[in-house]
C-alpha positions in Angstrom: 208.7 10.0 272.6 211.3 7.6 270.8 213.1 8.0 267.7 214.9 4.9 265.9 216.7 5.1 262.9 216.2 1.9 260.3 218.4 0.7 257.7 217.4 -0.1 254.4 218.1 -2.9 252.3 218.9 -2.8 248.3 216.0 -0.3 246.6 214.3 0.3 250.0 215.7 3.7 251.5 216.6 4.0 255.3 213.7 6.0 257.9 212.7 7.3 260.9 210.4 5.8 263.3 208.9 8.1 265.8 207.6 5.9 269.1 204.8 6.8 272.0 206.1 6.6 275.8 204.6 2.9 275.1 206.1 2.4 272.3 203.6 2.3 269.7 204.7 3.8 266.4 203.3 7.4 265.7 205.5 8.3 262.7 207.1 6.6 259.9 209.1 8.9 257.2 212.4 8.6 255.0 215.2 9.8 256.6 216.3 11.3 253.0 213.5 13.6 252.7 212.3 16.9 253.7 210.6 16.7 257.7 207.0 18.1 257.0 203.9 17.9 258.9 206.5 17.7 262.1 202.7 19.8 264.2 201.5 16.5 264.1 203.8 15.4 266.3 204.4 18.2 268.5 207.3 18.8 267.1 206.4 22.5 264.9 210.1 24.7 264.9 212.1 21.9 265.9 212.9 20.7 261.7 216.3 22.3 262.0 217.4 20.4 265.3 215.4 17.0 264.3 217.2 16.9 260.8 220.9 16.9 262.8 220.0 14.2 265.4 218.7 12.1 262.4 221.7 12.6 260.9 224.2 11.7 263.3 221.7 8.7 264.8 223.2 5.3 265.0 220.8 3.1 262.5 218.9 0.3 264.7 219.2 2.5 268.2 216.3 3.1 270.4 216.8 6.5 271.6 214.2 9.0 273.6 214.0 11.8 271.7 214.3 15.0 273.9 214.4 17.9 271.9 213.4 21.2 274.2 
């Protein structure tokens, strides 16, 4: 899985793309808001650890997300 971090322009807030291994996009969220639903994902107990790598993520970097 992927993880890129997209700037936003004027009234549109920045967020989180979460990619496949082919890169097709599985998750799209705000990067300002509360991680829910992260099950869906596989990615249950992992909020904490998530929330840190969003915040330190370089906007506009494709990164594989490798969170164990």
């Amino acid at each position: 899985m992927y993880i890129i971090k997209v700037k936003g322009k004027a009234k549109i807030p920045d967020y989180i793309q979460l990619r496949d291994d082919n890169f097709v996009l599985i998750a799209y969220f705000r990067a300002d808001r509360p991680l829910k639903n992260m099950d869906r994902y596989g990615l249950e107990g992992k909020e904490e650890v998530l929330r840190t790598l969003i915040d330190h993520l370089e906007f506009g970097k494709l990164q594989l997300l490798d969170i164990a």
